[in-house]
Biopython code that builds the backbone (N, CA, C, O; Angstrom):
import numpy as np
from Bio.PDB.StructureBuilder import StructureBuilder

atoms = [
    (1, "UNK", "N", (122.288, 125.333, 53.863)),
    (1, "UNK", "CA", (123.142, 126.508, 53.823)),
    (1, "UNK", "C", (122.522, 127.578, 52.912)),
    (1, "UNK", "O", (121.947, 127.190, 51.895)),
    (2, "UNK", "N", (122.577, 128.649, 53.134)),
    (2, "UNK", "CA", (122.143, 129.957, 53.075)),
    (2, "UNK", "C", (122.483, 130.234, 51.382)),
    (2, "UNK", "O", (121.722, 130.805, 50.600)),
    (3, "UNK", "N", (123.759, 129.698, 51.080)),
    (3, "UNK", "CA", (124.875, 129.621, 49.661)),
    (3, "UNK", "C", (124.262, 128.569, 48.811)),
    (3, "UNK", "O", (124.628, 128.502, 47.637)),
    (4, "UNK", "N", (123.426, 127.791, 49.237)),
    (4, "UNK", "CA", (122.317, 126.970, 48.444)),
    (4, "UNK", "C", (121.625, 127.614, 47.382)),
    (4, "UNK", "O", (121.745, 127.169, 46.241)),
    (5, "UNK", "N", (120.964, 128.541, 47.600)),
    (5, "UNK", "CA", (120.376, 129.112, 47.067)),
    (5, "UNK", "C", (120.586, 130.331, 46.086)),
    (5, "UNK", "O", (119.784, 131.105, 45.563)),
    (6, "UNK", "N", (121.956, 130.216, 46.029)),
    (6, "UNK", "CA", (123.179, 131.310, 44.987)),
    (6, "UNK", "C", (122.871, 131.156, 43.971)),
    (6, "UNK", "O", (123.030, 129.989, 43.614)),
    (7, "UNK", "N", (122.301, 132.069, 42.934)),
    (7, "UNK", "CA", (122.678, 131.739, 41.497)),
    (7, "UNK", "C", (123.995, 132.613, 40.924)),
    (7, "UNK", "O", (124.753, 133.209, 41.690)),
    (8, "UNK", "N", (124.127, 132.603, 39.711)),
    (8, "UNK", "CA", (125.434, 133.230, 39.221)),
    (8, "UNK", "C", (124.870, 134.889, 38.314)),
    (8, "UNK", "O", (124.086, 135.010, 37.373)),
    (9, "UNK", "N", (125.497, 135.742, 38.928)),
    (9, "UNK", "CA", (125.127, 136.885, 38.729)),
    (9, "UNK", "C", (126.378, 137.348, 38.181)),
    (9, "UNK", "O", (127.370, 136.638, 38.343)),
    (10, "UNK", "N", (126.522, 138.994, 37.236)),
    (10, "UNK", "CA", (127.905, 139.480, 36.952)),
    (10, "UNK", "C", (127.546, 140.788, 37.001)),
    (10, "UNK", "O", (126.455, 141.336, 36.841)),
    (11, "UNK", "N", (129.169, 141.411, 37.368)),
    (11, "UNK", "CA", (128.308, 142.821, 38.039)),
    (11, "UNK", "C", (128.888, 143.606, 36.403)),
    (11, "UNK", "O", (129.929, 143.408, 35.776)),
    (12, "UNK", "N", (127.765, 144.485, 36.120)),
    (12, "UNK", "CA", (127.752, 145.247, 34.758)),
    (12, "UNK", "C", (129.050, 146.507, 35.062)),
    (12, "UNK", "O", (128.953, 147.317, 35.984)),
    (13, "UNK", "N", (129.810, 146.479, 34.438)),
    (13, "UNK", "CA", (130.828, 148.118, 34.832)),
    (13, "UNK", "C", (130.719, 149.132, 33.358)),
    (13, "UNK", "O", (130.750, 148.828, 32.165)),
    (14, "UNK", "N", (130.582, 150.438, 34.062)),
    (14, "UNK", "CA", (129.985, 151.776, 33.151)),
    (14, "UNK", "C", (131.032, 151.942, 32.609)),
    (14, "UNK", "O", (132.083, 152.057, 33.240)),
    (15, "UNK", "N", (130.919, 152.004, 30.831)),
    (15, "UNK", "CA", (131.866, 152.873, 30.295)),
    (15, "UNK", "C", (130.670, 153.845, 29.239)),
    (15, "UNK", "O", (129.582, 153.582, 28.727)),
    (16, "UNK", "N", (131.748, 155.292, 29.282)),
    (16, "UNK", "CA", (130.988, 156.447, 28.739)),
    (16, "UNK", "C", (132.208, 156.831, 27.484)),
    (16, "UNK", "O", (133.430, 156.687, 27.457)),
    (17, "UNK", "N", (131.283, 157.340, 26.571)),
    (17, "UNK", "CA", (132.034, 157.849, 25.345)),
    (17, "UNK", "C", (131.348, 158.766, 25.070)),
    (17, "UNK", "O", (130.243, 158.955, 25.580)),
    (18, "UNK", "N", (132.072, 159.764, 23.904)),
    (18, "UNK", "CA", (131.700, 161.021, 23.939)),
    (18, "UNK", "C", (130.657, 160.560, 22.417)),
    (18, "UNK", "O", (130.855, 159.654, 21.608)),
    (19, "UNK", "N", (129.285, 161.830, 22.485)),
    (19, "UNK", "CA", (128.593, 161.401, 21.386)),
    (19, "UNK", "C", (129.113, 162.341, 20.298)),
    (19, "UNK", "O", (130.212, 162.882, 20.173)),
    (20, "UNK", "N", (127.707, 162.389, 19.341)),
    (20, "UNK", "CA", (128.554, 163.249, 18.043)),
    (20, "UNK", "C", (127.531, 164.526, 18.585)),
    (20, "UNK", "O", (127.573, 165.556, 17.912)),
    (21, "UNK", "N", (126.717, 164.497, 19.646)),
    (21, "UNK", "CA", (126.219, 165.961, 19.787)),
    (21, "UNK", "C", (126.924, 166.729, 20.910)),
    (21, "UNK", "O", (126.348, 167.615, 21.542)),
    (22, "UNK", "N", (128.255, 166.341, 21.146)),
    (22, "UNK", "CA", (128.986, 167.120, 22.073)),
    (22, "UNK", "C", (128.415, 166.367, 23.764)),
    (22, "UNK", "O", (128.588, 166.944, 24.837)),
    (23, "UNK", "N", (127.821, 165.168, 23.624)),
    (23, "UNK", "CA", (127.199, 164.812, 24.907)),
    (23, "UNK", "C", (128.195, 163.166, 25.415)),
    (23, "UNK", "O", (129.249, 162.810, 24.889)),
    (24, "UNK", "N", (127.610, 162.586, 26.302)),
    (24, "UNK", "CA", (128.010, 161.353, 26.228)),
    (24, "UNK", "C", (127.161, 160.339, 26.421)),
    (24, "UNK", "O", (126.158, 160.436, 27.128)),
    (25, "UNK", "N", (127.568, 159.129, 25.701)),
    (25, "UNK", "CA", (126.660, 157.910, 25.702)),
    (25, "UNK", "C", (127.261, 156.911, 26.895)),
    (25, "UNK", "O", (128.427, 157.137, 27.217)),
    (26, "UNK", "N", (126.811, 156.210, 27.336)),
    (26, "UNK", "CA", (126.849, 154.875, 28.498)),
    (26, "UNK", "C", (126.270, 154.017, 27.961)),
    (26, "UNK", "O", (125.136, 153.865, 27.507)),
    (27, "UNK", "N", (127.724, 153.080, 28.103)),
    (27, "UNK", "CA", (127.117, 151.722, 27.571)),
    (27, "UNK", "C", (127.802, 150.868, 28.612)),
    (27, "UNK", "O", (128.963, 151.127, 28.929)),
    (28, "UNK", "N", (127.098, 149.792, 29.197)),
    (28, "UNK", "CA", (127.887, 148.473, 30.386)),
    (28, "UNK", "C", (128.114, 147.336, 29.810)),
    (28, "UNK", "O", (127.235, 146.614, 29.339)),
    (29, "UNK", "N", (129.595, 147.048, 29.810)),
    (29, "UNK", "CA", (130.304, 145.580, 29.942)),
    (29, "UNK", "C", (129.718, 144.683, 30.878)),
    (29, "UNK", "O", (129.184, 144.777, 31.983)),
    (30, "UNK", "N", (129.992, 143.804, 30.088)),
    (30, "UNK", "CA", (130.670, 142.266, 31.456)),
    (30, "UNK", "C", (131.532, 142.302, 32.348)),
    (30, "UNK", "O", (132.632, 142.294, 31.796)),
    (31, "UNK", "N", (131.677, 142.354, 33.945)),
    (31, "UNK", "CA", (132.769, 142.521, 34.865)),
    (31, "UNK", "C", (132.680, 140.863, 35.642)),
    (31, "UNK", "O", (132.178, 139.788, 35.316)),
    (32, "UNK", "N", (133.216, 141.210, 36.447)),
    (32, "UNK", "CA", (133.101, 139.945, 37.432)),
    (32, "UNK", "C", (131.759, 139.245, 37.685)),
    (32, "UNK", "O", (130.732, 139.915, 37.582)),
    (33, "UNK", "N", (131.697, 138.000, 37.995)),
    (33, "UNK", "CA", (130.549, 137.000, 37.917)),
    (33, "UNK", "C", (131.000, 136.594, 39.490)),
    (33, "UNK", "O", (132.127, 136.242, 39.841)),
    (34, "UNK", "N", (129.711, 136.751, 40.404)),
    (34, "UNK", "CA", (129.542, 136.385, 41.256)),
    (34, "UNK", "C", (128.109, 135.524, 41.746)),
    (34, "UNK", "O", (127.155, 135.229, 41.026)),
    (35, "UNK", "N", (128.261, 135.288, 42.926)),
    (35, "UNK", "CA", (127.063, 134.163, 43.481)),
    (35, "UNK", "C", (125.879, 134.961, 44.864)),
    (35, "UNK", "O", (126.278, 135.384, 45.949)),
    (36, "UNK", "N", (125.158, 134.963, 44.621)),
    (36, "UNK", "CA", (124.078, 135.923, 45.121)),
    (36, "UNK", "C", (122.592, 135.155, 44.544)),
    (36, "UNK", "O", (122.415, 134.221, 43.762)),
    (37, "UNK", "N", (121.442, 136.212, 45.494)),
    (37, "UNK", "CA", (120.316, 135.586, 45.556)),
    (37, "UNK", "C", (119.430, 136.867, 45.901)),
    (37, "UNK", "O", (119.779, 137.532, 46.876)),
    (38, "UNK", "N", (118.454, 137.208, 45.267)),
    (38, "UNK", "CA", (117.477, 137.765, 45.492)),
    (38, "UNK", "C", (116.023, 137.810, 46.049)),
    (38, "UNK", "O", (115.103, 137.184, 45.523)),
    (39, "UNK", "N", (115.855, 138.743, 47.360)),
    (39, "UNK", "CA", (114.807, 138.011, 48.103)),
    (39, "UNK", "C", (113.877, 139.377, 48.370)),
    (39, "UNK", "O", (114.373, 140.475, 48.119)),
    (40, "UNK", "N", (112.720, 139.289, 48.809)),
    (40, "UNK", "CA", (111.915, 140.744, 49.559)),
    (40, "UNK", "C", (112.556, 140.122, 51.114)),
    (40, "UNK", "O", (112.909, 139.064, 51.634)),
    (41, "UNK", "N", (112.389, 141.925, 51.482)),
    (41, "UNK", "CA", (112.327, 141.800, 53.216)),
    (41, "UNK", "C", (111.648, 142.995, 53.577)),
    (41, "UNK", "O", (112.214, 144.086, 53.504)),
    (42, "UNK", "N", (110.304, 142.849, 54.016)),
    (42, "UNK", "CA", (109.274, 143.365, 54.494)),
    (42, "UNK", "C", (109.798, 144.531, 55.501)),
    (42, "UNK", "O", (110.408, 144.454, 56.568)),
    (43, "UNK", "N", (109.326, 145.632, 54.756)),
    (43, "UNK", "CA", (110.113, 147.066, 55.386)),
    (43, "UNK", "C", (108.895, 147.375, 56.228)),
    (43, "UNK", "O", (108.479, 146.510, 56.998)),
    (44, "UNK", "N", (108.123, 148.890, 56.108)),
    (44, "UNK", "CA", (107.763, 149.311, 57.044)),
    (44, "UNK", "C", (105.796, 149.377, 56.374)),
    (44, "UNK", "O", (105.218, 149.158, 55.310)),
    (45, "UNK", "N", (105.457, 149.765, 57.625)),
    (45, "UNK", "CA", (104.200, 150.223, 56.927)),
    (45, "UNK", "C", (103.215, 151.407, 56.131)),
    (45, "UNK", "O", (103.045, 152.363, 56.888)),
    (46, "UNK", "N", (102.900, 151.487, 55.523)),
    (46, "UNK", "CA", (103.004, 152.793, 54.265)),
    (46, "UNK", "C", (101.369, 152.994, 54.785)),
    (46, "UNK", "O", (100.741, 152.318, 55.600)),
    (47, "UNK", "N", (100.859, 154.409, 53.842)),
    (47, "UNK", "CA", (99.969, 154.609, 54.249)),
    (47, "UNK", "C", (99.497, 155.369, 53.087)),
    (47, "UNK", "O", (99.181, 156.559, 53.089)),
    (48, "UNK", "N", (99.481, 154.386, 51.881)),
    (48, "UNK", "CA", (98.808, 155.263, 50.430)),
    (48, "UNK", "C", (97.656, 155.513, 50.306)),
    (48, "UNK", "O", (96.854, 154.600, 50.108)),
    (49, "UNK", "N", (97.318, 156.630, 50.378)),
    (49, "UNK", "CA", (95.853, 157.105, 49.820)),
    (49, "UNK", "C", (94.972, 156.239, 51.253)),
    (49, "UNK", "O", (94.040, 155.443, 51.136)),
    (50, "UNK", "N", (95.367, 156.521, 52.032)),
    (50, "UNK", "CA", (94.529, 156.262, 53.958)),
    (50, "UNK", "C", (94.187, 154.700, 53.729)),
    (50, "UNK", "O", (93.211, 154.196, 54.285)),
    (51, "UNK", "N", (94.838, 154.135, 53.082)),
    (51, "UNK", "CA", (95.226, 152.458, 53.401)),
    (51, "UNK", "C", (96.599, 151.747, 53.886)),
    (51, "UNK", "O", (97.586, 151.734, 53.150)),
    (52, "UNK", "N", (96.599, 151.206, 55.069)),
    (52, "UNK", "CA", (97.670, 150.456, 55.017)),
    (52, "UNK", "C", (98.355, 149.447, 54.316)),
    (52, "UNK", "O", (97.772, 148.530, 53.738)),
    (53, "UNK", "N", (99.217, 149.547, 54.340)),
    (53, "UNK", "CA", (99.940, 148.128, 53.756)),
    (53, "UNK", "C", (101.582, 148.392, 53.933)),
    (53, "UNK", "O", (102.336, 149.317, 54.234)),
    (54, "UNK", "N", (101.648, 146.964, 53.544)),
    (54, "UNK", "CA", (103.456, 146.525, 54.194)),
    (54, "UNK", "C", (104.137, 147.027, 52.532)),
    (54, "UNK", "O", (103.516, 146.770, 51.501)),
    (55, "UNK", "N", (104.867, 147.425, 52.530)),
    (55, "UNK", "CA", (106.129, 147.938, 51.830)),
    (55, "UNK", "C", (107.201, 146.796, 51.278)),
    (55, "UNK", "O", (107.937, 146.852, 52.263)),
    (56, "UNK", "N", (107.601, 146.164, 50.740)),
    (56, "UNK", "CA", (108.396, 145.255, 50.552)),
    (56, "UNK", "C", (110.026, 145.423, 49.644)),
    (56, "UNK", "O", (109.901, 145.559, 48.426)),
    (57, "UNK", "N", (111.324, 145.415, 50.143)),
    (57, "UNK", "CA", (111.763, 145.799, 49.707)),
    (57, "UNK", "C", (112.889, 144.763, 49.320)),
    (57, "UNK", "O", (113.431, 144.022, 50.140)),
    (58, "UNK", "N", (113.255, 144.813, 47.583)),
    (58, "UNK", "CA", (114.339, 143.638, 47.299)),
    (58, "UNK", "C", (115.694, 143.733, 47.457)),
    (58, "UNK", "O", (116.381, 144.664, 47.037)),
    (59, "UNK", "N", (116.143, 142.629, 48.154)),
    (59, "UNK", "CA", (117.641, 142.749, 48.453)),
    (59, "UNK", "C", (118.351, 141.704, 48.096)),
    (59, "UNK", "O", (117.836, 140.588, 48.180)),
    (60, "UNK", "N", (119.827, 141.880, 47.572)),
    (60, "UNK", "CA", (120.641, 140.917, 47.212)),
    (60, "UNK", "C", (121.220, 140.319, 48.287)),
    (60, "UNK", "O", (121.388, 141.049, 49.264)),
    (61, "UNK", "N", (121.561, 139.218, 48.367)),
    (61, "UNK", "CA", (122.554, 138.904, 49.017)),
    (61, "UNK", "C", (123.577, 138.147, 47.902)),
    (61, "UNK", "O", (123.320, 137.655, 46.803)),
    (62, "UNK", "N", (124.565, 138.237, 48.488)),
    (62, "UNK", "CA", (125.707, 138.067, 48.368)),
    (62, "UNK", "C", (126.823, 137.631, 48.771)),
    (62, "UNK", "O", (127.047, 137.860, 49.959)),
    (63, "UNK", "N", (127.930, 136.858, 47.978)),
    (63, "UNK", "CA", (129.384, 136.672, 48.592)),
    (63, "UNK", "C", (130.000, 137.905, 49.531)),
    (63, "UNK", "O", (130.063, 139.125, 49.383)),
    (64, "UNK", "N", (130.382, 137.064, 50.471)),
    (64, "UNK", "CA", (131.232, 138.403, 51.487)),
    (64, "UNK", "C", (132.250, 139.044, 50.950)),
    (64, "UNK", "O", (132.292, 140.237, 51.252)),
    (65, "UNK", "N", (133.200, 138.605, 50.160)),
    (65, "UNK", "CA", (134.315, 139.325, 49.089)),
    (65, "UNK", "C", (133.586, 139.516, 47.837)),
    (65, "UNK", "O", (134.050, 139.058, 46.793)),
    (66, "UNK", "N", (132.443, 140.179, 47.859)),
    (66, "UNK", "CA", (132.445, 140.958, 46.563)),
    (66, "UNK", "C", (131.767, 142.476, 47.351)),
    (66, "UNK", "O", (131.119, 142.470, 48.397)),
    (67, "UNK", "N", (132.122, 143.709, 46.531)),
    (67, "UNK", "CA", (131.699, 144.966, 47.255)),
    (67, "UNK", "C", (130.997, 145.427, 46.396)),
    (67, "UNK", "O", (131.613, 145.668, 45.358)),
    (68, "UNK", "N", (129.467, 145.765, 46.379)),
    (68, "UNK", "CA", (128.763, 146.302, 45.541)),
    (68, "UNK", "C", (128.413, 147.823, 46.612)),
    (68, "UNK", "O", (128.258, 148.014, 47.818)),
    (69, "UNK", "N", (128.408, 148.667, 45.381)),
    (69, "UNK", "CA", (128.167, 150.196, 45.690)),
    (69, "UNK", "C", (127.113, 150.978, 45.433)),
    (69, "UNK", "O", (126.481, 150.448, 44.519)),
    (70, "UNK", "N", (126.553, 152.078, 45.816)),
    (70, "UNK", "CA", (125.128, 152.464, 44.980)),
    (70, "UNK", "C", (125.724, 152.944, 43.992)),
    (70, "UNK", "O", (126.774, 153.583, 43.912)),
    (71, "UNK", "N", (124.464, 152.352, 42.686)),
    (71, "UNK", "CA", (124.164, 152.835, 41.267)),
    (71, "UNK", "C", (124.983, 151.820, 40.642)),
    (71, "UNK", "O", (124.906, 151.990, 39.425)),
    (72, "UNK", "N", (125.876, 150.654, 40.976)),
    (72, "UNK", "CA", (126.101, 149.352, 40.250)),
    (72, "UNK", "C", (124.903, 148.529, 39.981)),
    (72, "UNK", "O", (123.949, 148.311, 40.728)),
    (73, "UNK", "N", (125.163, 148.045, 38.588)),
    (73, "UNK", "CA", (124.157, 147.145, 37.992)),
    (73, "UNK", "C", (124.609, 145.821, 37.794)),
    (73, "UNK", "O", (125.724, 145.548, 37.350)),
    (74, "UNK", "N", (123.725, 144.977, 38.130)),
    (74, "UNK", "CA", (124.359, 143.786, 38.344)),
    (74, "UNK", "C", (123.207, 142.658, 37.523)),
    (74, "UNK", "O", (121.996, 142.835, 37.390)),
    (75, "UNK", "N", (123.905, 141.660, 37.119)),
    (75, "UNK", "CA", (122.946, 141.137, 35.334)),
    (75, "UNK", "C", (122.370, 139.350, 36.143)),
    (75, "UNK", "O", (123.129, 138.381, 36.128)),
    (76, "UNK", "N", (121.466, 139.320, 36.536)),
    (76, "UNK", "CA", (121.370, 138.097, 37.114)),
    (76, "UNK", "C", (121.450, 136.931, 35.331)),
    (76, "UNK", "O", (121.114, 137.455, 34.269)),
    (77, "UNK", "N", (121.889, 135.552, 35.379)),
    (77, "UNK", "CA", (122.534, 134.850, 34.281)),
    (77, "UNK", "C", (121.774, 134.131, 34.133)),
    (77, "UNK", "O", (121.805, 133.582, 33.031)),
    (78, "UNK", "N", (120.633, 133.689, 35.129)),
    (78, "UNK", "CA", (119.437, 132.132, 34.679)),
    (78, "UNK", "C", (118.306, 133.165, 34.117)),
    (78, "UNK", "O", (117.262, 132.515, 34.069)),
    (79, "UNK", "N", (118.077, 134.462, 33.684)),
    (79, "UNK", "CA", (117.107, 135.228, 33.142)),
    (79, "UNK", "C", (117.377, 136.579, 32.460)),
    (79, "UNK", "O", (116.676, 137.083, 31.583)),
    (80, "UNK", "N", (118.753, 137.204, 33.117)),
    (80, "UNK", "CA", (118.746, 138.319, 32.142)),
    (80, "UNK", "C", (118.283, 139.236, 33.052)),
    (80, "UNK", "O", (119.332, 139.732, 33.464)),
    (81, "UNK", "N", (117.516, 139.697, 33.541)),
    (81, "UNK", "CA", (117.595, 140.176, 34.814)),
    (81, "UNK", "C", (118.467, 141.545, 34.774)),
    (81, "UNK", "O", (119.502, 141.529, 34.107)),
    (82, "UNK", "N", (118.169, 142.485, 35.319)),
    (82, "UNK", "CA", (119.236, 143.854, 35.641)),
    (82, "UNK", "C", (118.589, 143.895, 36.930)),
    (82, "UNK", "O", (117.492, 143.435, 37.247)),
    (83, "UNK", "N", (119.817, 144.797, 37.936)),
    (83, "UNK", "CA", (119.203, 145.287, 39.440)),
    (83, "UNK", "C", (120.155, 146.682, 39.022)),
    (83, "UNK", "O", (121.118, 146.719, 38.257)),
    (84, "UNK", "N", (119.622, 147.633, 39.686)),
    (84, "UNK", "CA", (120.244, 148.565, 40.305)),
    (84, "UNK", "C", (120.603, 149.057, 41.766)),
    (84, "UNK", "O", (119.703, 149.463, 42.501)),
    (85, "UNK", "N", (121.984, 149.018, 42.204)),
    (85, "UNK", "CA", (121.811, 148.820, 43.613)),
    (85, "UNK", "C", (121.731, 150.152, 43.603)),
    (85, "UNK", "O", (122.064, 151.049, 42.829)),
    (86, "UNK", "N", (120.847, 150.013, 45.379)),
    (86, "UNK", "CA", (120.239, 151.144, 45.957)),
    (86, "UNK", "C", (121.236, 151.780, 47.193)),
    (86, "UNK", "O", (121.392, 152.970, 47.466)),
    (87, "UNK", "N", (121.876, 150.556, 47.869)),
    (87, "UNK", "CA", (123.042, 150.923, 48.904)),
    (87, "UNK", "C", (124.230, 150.607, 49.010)),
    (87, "UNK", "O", (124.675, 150.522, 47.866)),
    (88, "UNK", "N", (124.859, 150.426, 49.609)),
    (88, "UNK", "CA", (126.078, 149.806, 49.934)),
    (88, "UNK", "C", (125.868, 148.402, 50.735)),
    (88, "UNK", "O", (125.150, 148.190, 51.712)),
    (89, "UNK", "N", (126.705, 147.525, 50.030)),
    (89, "UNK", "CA", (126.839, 146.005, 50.547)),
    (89, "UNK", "C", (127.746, 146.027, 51.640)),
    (89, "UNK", "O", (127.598, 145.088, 52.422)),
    (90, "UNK", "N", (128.662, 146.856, 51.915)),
    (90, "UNK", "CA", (129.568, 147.202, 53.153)),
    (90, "UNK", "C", (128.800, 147.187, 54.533)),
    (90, "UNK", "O", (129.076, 146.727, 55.640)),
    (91, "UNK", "N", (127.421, 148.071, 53.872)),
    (91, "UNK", "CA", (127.320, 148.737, 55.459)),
    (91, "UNK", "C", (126.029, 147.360, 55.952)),
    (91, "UNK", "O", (125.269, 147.519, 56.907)),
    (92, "UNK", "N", (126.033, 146.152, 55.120)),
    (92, "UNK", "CA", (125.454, 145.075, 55.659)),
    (92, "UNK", "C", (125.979, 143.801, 55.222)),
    (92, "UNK", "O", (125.356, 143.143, 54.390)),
    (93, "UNK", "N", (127.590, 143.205, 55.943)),
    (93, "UNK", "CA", (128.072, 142.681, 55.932)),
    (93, "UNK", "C", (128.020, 142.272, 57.028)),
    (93, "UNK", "O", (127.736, 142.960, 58.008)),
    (94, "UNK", "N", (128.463, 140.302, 57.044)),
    (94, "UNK", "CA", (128.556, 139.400, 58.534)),
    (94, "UNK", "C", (130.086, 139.712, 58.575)),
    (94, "UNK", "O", (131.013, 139.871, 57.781)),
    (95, "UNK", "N", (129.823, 139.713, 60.119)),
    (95, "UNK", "CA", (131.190, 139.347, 61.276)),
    (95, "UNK", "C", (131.734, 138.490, 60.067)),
    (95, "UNK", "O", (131.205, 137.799, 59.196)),
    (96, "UNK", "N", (133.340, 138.928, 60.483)),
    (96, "UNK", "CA", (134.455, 137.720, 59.572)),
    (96, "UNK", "C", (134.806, 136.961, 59.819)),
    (96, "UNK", "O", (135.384, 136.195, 59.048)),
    (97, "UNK", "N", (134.542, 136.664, 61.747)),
    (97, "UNK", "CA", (134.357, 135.272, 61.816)),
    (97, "UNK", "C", (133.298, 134.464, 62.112)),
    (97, "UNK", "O", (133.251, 133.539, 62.924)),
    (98, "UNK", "N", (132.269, 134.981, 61.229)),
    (98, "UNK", "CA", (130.847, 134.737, 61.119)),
    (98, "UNK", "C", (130.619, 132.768, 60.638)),
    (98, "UNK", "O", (130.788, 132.654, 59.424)),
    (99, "UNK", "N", (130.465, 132.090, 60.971)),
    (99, "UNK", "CA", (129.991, 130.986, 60.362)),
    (99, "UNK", "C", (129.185, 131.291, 58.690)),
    (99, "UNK", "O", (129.383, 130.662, 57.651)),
    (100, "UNK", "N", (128.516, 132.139, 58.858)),
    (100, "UNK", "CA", (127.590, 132.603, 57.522)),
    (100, "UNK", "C", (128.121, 133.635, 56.883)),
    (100, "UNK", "O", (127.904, 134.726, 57.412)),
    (101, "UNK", "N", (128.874, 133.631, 55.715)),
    (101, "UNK", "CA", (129.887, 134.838, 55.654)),
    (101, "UNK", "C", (128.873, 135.292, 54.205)),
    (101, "UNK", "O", (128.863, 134.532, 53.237)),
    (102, "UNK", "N", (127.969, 136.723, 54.193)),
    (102, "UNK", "CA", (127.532, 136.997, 52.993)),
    (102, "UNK", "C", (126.976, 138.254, 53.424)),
    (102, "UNK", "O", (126.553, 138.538, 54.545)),
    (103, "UNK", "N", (127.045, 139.155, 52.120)),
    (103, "UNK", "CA", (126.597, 140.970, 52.384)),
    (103, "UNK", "C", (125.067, 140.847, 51.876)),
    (103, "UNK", "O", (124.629, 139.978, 51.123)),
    (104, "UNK", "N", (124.514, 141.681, 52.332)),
    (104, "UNK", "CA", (122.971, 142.040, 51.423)),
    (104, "UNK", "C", (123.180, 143.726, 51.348)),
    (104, "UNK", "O", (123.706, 144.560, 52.086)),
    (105, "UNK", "N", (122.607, 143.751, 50.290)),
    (105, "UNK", "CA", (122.074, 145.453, 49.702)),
    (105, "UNK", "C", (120.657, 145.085, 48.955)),
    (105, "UNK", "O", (120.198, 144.100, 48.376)),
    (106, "UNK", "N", (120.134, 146.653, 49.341)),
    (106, "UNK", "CA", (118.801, 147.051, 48.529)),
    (106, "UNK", "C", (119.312, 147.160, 47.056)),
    (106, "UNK", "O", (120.291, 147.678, 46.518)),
    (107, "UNK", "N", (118.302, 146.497, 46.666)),
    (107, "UNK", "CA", (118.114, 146.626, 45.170)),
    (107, "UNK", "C", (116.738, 147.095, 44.142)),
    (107, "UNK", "O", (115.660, 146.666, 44.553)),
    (108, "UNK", "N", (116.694, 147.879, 42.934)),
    (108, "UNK", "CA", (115.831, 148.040, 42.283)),
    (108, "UNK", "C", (115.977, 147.383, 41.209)),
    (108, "UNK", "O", (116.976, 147.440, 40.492)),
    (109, "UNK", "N", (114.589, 146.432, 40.932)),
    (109, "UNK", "CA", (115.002, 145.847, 39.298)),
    (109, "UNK", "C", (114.806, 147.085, 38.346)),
    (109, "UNK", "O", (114.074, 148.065, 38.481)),
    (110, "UNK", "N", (115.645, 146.756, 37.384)),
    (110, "UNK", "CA", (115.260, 147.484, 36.391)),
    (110, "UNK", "C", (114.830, 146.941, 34.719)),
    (110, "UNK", "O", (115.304, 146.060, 34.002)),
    (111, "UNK", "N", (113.562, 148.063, 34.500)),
    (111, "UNK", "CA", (112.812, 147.144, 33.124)),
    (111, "UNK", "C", (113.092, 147.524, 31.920)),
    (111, "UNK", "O", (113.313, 148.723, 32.091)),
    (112, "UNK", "N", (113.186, 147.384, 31.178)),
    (112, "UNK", "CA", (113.448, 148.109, 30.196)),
    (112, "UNK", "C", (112.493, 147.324, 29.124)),
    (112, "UNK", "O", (111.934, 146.262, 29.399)),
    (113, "UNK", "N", (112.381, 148.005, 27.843)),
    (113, "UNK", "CA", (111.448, 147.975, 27.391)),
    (113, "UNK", "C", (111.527, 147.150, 25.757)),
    (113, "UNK", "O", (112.640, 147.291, 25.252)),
    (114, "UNK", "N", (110.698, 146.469, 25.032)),
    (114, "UNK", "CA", (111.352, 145.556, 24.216)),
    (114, "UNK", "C", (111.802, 146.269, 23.022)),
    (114, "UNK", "O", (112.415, 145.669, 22.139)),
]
sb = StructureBuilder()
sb.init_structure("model")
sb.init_model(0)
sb.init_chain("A")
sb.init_seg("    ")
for serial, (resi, resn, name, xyz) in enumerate(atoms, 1):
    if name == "N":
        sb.init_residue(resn, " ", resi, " ")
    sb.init_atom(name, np.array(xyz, "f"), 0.0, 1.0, " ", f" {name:<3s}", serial, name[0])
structure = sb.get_structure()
């Protein structure tokens, strides 16, 4: 099964406060902990600097009842890990009476620095 391969992820939620230079700061909580898996799926073919090559692009998958949106960050838990989603998990969701019930969205890791 497809859900084999789930680890435990939690999706980060934005809160903003005002700074002391009249601006605002963002900082992300802990929200809900869900089960998902991160994989490449070989997009299209690119053509940098008059060489080919395949493009590879990372996507979550996911529980079918959880809704991830673009620009949610989501904290993978066996590493620490950040993603930034790139799309909507809606618009690649299974049939509901799918035997295999799970969404995928594009994702960007994100690095940050020590």
């Amino acid at each position: 099964m497809l859900q084999d391969y789930f680890e435990d992820f939690i999706l980060l939620e934005r809160t903003q406060a005002a700074d002391e230079l009249g601006g605002t700061s963002t900082a992300w909580t802990e929200g809900i902990t869900f089960r998902g898996g991160v994989t490449q799926v070989v997009g299209k073919e690119v053509d940098p600097a008059g060489l080919l090559a395949l493009k590879t692009v990372p996507m979550l998958l996911h529980e079918w009842d959880v809704t991830l949106v673009q620009d949610d960050r989501v904290r993978r838990i066996s590493d620490g890990a950040e993603f930034r989603i790139i799309g909507q998990s809606g618009d690649m969701r299974t049939p509901s009476i799918s035997g295999m019930a799970f969404c995928q969205v594009p994702v960007e890791r994100l690095v940050t620095a020590p």
